[in-house]
C-alpha positions as CSV (number, residue, x, y, z in Angstrom):
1,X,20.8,26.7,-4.5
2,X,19.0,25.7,-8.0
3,X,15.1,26.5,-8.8
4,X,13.5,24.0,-11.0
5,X,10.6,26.2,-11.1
6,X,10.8,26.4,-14.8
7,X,10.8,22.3,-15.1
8,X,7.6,22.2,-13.0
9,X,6.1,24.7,-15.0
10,X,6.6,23.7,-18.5
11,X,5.8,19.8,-17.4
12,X,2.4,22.4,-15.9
13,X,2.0,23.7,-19.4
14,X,2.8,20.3,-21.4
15,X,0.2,18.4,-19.5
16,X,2.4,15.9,-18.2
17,X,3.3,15.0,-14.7
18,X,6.4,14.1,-12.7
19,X,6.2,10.4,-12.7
20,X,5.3,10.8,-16.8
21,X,8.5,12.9,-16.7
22,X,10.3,10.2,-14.7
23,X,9.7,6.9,-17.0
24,X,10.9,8.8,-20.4
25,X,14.4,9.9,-18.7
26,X,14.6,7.2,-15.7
27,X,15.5,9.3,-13.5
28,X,14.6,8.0,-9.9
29,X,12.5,9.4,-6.7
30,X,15.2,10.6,-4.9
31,X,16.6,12.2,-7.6
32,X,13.0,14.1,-8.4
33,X,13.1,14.9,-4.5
34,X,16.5,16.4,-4.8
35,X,14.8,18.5,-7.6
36,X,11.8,19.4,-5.4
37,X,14.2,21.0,-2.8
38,X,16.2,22.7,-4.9
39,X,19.7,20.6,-4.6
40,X,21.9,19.9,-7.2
41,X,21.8,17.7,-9.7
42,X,24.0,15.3,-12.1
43,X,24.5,17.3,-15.4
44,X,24.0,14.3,-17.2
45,X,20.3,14.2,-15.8
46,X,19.8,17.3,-16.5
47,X,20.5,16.6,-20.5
48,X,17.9,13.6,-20.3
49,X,15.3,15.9,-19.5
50,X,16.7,18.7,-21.8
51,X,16.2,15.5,-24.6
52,X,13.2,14.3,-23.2
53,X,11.1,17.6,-23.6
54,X,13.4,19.2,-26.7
55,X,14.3,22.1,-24.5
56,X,17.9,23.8,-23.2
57,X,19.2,23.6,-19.8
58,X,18.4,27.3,-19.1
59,X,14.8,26.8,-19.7
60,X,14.6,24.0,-16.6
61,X,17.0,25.0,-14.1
62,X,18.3,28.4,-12.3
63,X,21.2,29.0,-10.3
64,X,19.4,31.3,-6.9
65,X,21.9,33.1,-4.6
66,X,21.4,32.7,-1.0
């Protein structure tokens, strides 16, 4: 299982909300869903956001063990 707990809180702390986050990087609902559940993700989605907000993987994402 992932956390995106980070992503939500640095799009918290940049003033900018998930739809905001979804135009820059085009990333669809159901992949934002996906992310809102905790499911993986396509790596290459992943580095759009990483562009988008200037920032490193490990600052948006987690790996949780169940």
């Amino acid at each position: 299982m992932f956390s995106y707990n980070k992503l939500w809180k640095m799009l918290i702390d940049r003033n900018m909300m998930k739809k905001d986050l979804m135009a820059e990087t085009n990333i669809t609902s159901s992949t934002m869903a996906k992310m809102g559940k905790g499911l993986p993700v396509n790596m290459e989605i992943l580095g759009r956001i990483c562009e988008a907000l200037d920032c490193d993987i490990g600052d948006i994402v987690n790996y949780v063990k169940e």
